[in-house]
C-alpha positions as CSV (number, residue, x, y, z in Angstrom):
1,X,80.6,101.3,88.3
2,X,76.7,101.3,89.2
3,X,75.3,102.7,92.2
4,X,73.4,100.6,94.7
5,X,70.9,101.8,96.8
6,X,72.2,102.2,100.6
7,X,70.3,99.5,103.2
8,X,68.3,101.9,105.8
9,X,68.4,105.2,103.8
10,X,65.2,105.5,101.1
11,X,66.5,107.8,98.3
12,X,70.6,107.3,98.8
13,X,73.0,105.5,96.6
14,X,76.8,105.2,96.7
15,X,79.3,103.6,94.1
16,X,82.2,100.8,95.0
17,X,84.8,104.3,95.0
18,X,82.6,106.1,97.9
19,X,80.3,108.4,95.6
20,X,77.1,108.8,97.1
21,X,73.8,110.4,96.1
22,X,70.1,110.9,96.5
23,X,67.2,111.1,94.7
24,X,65.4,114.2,95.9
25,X,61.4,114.3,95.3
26,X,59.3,117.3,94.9
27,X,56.2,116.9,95.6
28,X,53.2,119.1,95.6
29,X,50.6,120.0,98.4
30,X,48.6,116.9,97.5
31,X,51.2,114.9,98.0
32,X,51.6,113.6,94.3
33,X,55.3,114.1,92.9
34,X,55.9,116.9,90.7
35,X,59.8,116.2,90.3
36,X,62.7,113.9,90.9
37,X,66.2,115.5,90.2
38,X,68.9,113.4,91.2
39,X,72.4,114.9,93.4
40,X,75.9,113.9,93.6
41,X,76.7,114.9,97.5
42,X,79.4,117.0,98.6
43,X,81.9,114.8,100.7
44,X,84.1,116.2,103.2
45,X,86.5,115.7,106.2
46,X,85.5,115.7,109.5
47,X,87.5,116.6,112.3
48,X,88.5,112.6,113.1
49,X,89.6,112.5,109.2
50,X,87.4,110.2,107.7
51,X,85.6,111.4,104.5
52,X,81.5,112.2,105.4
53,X,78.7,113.0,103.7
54,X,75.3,114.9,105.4
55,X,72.2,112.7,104.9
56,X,68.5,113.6,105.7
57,X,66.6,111.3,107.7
58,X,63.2,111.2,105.7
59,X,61.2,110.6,109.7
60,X,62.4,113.2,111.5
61,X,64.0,116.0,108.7
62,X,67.5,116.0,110.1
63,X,70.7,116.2,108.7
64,X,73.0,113.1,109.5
65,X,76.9,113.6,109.1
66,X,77.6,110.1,107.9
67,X,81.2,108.3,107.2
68,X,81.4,107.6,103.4
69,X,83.2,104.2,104.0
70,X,80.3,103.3,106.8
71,X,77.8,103.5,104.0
72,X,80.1,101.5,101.0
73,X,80.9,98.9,103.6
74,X,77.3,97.8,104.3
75,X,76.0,98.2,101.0
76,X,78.9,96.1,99.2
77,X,80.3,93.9,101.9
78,X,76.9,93.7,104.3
79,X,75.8,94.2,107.3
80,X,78.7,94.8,109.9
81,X,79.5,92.0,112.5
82,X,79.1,92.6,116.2
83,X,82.5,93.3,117.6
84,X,84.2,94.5,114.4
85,X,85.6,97.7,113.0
86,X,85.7,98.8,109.5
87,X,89.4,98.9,108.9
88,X,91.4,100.9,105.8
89,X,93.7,98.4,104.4
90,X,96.3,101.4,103.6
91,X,95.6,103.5,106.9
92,X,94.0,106.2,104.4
93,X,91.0,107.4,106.2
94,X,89.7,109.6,103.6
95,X,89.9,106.4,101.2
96,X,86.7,104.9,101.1
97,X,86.9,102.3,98.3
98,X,85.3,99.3,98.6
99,X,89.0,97.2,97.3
100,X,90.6,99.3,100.6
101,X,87.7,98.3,103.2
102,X,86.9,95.0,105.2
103,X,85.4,94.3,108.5
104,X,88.0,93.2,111.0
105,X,88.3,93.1,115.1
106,X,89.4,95.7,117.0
107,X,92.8,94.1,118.0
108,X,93.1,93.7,114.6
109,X,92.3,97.2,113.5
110,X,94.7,98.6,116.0
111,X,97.4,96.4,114.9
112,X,96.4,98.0,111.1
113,X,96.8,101.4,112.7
114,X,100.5,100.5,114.0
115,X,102.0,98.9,110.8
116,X,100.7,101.8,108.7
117,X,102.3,104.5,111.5
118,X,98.6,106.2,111.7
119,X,97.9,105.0,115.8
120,X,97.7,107.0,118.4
121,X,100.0,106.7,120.3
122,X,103.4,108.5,121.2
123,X,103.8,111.9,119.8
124,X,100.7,111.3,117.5
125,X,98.4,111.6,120.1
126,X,96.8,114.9,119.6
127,X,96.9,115.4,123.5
128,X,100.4,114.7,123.7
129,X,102.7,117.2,125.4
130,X,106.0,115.4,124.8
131,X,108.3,114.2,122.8
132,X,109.4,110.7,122.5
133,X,113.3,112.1,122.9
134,X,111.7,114.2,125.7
135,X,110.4,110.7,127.3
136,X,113.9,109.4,126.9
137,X,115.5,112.0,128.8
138,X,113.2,111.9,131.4
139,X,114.0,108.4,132.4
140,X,117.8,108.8,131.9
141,X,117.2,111.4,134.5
142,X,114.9,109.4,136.7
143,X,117.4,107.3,136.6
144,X,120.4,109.6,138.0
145,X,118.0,110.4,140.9
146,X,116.5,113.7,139.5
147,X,113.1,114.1,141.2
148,X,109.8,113.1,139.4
149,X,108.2,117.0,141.3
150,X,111.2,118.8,139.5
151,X,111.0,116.8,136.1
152,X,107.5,117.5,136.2
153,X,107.7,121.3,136.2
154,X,111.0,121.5,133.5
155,X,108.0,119.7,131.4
156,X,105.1,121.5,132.5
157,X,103.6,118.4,133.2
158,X,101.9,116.8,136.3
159,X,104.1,114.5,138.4
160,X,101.4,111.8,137.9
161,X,102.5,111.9,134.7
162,X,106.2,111.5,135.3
163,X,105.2,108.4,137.5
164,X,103.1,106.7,134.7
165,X,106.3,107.1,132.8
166,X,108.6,105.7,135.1
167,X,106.5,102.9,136.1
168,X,105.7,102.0,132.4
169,X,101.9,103.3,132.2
170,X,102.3,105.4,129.6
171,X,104.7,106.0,126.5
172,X,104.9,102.1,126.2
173,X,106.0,102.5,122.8
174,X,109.2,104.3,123.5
């Protein structure tokens, strides 16, 4: 696999399986090049899961944190289409082959994210305070007349949060 140069960033390449590097140049006071060494970056995950890499914007000097399958999906599929997402055809986010990548809407990324189980919704919602069998009970007991107030504190949740349940708002998927 070759690298190809990465549209919009001078001195970056990246390969079809998401390796990425950059041509660092050395120059002297006068401006003429002393040395070119070539780098393999350091990927990593960042805190949404998705594999990154830190490039230098050669205007201003600063680091970028940028998504390794951003930069293989531009360079080897083009430029991205207003309105679309980048989706991960096995809902691995840390996957950034160019075979597991296309552009796609965002209905039809979400859709993605359910068949594969990686959505957020339900009890994968990091903010999530309760369990789907949690949601269950608390409608069985809505149900028997068991007051949303009371529900909400054996919960330690708000009772706007009780009503959303009841009324269908939230927890759609249970």
């Amino acid at each position: 696999m070759e690298f190809k140069p990465v549209p919009g960033w001078k001195d970056y390449f990246v390969r079809q399986d998401g390796t990425v590097k950059s041509k660092k140049v050395y120059r002297n006071k006068h401006k003429r090049t002393i040395k070119t060494k070539i780098v393999i970056l350091k990927s990593f995950v960042n805190n949404h899961g998705y594999l990154c890499v830190n490039l230098v914007d050669g205007k201003t000097n600063r680091r970028i944190q940028t998504r390794v399958h951003c930069l293989v999906a531009s360079t080897f599929i083009g430029e991205r289409p207003d309105g679309c997402d980048i989706m991960h055809l096995d809902g691995n986010k840390t996957n950034p082959n160019l075979s597991n990548l296309r552009y796609g809407s965002r209905s039809c990324n979400e859709a993605f994210k359910i068949d594969h189980g990686t959505a957020l919704i339900g009890e994968n919602h990091h903010q999530a305070k309760l369990k789907e069998r949690d949601v269950l009970e608390i409608r069985r007991q809505l149900k028997n007349g068991v007051r949303g107030v009371v529900l909400a504190d054996r919960y330690n949740i708000t009772p706007s949060a009780i009503c959303s349940i009841k009324r269908g708002r939230s927890w759609q998927s249970v």
